[in-house]
PLY file of the C-alpha trace (Angstrom):
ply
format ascii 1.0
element vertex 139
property float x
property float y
property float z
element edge 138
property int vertex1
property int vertex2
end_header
-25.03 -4.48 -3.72
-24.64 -3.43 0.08
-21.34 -2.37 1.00
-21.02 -4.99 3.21
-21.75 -7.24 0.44
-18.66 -6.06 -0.90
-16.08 -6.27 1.55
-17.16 -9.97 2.22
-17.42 -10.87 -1.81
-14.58 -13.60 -1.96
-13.41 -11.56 -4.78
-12.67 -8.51 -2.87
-9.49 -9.28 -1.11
-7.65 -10.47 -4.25
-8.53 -8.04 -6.64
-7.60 -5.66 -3.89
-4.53 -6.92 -3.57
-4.28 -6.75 -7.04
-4.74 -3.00 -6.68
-2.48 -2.82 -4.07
0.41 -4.41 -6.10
-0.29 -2.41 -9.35
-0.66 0.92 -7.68
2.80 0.09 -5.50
5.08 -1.24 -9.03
3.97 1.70 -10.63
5.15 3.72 -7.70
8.29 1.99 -7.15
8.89 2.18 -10.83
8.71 5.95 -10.66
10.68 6.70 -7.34
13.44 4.08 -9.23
13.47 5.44 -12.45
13.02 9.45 -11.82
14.46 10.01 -8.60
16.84 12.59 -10.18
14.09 14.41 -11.57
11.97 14.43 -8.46
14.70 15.00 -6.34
14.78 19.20 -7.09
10.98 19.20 -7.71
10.29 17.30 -3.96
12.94 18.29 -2.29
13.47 14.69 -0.99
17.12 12.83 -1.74
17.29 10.96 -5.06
18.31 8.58 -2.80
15.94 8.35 -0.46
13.79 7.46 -2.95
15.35 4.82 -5.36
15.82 2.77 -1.75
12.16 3.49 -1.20
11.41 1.93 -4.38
13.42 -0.88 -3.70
12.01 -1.79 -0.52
8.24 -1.69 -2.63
10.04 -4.42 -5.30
9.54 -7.53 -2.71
5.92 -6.12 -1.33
4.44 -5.34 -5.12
5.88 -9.08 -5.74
4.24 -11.33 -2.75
0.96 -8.95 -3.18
0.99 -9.40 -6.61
1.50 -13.51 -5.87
-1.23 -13.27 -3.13
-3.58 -11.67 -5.47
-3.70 -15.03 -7.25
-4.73 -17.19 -4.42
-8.76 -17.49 -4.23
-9.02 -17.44 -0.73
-6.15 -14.89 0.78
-4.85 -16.11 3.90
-5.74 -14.25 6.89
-1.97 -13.75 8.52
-1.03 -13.03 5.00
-3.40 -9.70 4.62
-3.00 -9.16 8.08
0.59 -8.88 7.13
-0.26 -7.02 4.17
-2.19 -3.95 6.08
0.43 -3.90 9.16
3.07 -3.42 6.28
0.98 -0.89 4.60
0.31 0.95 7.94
4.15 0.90 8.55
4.79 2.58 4.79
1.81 5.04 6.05
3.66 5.95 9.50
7.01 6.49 7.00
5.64 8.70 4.93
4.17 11.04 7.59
8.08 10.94 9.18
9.24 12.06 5.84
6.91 14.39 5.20
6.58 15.82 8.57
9.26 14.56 10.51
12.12 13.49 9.23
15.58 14.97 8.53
14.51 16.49 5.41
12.27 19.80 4.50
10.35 18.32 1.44
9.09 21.47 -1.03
4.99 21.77 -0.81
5.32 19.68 -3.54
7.12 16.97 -1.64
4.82 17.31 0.86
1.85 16.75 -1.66
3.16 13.74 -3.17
3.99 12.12 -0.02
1.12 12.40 2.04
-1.09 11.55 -1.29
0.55 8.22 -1.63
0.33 7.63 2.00
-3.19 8.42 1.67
-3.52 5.36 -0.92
-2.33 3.66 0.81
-3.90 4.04 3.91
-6.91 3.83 1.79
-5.54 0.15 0.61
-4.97 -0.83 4.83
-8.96 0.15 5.60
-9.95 -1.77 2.53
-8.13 -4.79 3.38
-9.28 -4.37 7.14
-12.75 -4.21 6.04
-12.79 -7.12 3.99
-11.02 -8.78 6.55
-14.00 -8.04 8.92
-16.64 -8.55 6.80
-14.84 -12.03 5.52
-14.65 -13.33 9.12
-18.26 -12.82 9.69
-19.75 -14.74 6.68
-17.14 -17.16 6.67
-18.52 -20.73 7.59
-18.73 -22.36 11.01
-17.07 -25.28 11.44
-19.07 -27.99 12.38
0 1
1 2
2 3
3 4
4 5
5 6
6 7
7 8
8 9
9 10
10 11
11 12
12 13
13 14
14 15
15 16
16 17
17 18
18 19
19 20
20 21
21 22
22 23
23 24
24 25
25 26
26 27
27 28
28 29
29 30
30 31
31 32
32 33
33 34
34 35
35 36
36 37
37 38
38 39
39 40
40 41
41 42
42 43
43 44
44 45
45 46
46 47
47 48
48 49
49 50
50 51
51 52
52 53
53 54
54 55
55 56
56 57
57 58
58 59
59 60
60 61
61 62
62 63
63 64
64 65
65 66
66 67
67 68
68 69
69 70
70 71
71 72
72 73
73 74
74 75
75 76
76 77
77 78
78 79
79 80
80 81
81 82
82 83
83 84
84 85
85 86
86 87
87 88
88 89
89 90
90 91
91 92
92 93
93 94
94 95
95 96
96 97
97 98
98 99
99 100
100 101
101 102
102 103
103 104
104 105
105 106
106 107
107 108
108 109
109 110
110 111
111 112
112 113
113 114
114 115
115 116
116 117
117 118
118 119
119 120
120 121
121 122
122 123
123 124
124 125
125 126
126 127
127 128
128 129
129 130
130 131
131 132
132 133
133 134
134 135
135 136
136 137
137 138
């Protein structure tokens, strides 16, 4: 199956979405549950990142919601990817930019989430895309 194929299976979007969801809890659940932990090792507030994790709560919950639908709305994952995006432009200000000096490690574990994630924005984009062009005429 073509690539293309892919993107535009009416499967795709959901079970990425699915993805999406799962892979946020289970980083929301970290960040909320060993902040103190990873505070020393990242060099990033405890803080910081228990309200991180917080703000992922509502997202993992209308993803996970969205994921159920057969057909995903297209405002809804265009929601989706601009809120993604957003968390990707976030993580490069906290990372690189922001009023804290992460460790390397910090750095690390940032920019690979944001890199998931960003990888969960193209994904959505391109079955977006590839959605709109086999979808139906109307008549």
């Amino acid at each position: 199956m073509s690539l293309q194929r892919t993107f535009a299976s009416p499967n795709f979007l959901p079970r990425l979405l699915l993805a999406d969801g799962l892979a946020t809890g289970a980083t929301a659940l970290l960040l909320l549950t060993a902040a103190d932990v990873l505070a020393p090792l990242l060099q990033l507030p405890a803080g910081l990142q228990r309200i991180a994790g917080l703000i992922c709560v509502p997202f993992v919950a209308w993803v996970l919601m969205l994921s159920r639908h057969s057909t995903v709305p297209r405002g809804a994952m265009n929601a989706v990817i601009a809120i993604n995006l957003a968390w990707v432009a976030g993580s490069a200000w906290v990372a690189f930019g922001g009023n804290w000096q992460p460790s390397p490690l910090g750095v690390a574990f940032v920019t690979a989430q944001a890199l998931v994630v960003l990888a969960f924005a193209e994904l959505g984009w391109f079955g977006l895309r590839a959605s709109r062009r086999t979808a139906p005429v109307p008549a």
